[in-house]
Each structure stands twice: as structure tokens, then as C-alpha cells.
C-alpha positions in Angstrom: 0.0 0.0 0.0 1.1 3.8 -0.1 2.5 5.5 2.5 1.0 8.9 1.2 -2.2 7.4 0.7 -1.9 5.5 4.0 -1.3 8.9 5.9 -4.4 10.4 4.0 -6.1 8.2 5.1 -5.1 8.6 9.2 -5.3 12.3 8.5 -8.9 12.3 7.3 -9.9 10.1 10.1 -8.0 12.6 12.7 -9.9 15.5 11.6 -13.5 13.4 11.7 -12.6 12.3 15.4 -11.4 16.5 16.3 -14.7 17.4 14.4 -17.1 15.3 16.2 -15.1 16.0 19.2 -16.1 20.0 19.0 -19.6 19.5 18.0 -19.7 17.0 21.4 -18.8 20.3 23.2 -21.2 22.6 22.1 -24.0 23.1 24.1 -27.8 22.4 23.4 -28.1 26.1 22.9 -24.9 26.4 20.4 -26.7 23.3 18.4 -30.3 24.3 18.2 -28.8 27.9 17.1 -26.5 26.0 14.5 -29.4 23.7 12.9 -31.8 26.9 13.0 -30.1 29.9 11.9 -32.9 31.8 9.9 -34.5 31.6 13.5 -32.0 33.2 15.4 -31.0 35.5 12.7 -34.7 37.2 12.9 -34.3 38.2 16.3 -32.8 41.5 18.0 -29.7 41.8 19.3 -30.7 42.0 22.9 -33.0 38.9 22.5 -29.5 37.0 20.9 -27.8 38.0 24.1 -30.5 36.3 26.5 -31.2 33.3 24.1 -27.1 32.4 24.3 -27.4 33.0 28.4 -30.6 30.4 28.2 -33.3 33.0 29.5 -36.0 34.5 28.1 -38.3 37.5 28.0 -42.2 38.1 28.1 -42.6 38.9 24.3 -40.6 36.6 22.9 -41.7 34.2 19.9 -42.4 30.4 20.5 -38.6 30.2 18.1 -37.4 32.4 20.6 -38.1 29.9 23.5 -37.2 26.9 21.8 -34.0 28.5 20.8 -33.0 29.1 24.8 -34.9 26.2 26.3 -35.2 23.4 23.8 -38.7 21.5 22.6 -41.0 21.3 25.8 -41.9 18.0 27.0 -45.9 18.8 27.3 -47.9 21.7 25.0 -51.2 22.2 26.2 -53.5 24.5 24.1 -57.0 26.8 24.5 -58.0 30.5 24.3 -58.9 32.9 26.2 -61.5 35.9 24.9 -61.6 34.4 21.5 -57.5 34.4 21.9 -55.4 31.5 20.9 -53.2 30.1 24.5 -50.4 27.9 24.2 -48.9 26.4 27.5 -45.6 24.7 27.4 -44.2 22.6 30.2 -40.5 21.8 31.1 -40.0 18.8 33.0 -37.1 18.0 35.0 -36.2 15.0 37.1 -34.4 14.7 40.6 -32.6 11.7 42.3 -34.0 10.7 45.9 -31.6 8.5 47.5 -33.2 5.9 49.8 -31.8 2.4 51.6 -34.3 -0.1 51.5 -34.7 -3.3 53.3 -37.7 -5.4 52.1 -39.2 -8.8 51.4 -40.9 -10.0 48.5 -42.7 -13.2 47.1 -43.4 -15.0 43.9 -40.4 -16.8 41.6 -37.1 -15.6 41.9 -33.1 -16.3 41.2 -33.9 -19.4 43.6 -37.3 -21.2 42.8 -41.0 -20.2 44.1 -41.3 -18.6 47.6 -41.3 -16.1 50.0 -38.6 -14.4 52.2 -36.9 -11.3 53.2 -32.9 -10.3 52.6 -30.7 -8.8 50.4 -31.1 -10.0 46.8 -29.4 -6.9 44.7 -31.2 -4.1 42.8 -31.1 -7.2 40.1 -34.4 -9.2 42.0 -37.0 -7.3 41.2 -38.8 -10.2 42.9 -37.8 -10.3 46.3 -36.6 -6.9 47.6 -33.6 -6.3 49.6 -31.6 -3.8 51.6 -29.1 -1.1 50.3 -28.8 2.1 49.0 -31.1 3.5 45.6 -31.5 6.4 43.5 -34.9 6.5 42.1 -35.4 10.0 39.6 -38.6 11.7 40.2 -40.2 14.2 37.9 -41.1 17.6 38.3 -42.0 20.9 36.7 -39.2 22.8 35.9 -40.7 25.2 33.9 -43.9 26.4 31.9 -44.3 29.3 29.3 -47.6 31.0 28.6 -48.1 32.0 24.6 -50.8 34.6 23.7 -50.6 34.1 19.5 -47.0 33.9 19.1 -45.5 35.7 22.2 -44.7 35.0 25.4 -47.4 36.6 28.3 -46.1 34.9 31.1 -43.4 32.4 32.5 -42.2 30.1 35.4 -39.0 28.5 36.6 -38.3 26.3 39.8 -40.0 23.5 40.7 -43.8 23.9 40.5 
């Protein structure tokens, strides 16, 4: 084979690993404004600023929103005097670290029965003692849209 062509070839693949590298380290904010630019270019300056700081404003669009804060996980809809509402809803999740100690019955790792002791976050079966992280969901968020612009908004847990 040919050395030139061999080192081409390691070359191109360096610069595929380094590119995919620096598009790893973007943030969510960098790549929706990267994969939307007509969206970010319609905005004003000021609204730019507090998109790339991931805040918003009342009167900002719906692109201006998902620009700083991504695609909601619920969108709930009415009106309100004949006007069109649009609710959208963040949700985040939070561990809650518990040890456990429990007993359980029906088949497990060891035939049919029932019993108490440590069996491993493995058994769903028949319980057990230790630590565990269960993730619990909550509101993070929620933006109120009257047409097209924002009236109203919450962060924190709700």
C-alpha cells in the first residue's frame, strides 16, 4: 500500500474524530442555534444575548423559547377571549436517594417462595436492603403563549 495514501487516510480520520469532538462540546443552545439559523438571525440583538445565556423574555416568539430552552416535554392548548393560548411545560427530574430493606414473594433467582434479605437491585422479585436512586419528575418550567409571544413564565420547581 502507499505510505502517502496510508497517511491520508489517518489524517482524514483525525480530523473526523477532532470534528465530532467540537460539536460534542457545544452546548444544546450552540446546536439548536447552528441547525436553525434563519431563526436566530430574525431576532434582535438584545433577545441573541439572552437566548445564548438560556433566559427568556415576556414577548418573545415560540422560536425564541425553543431557541434558549429546547422543545417542551408537554404543549397544552386553549383561548382565552376568543385568543389563541399555548402552554408549554419543562420537566425535570431529581434523584431521591433511599436504603431499602424489604421482602418480597413469587419466583425468583432461587425457585418459588417467599422471604426477606438482600437480593441486589437485580431481584425485582424479592426486595432487599441497600442504597437506591430513584429519579422523580417535576415541573421545571412552563411558558404561557398569547398568538406567538410569550405573556407569562415560570422556573423552579412547580
Amino acid at each position: 500500500m502507499n505510505s502517502p495514501f496510508l497517511c491520508r487516510i489517518v489524517q482524514s480520520l483525525a480530523c473526523m474524530v477532532l470534528a465530532i469532538g467540537l460539536v460534542s462540546c457545544a452546548s444544546s443552545i450552540e446546536r439548536r442555534i447552528a441547525a436553525n439559523p434563519d431563526l436566530y438571525s430574525k431576532l434582535t440583538d438584545s433577545d441573541k444575548v439572552l437566548i445564548n445565556q438560556g433566559r427568556i423574555r415576556e414577548g418573545l416568539t415560540k422560536e425564541g423559547v425553543f431557541l434558549a430552552w429546547g422543545r417542551p416535554d408537554q404543549v397544552a392548548g386553549g383561548s382565552q377571549k376568543g385568543v389563541k393560548l399555548e402552554k408549554w411545560t419543562y420537566v425535570g427530574t431529581q434523584p431521591v436517594y433511599t436504603d431499602t430493606f424489604g421482602s418480597g414473594f413469587g419466583v425468583g433467582r432461587y425457585g418459588y417462595g417467599r422471604g426477606f434479605g438482600y437480593c441486589g437491585p437485580w431481584d425485582p422479585y424479592w426486595g432487599g436492603y441497600g442504597p437506591m436512586v430513584t429519579y422523580v419528575p417535576y415541573k421545571a418550567a412552563s411558558v404561557t403563549f398569547r398568538g406567538n409571544r410569550v405573556t407569562e413564565y415560570l422556573t423552579g420547581p412547580q
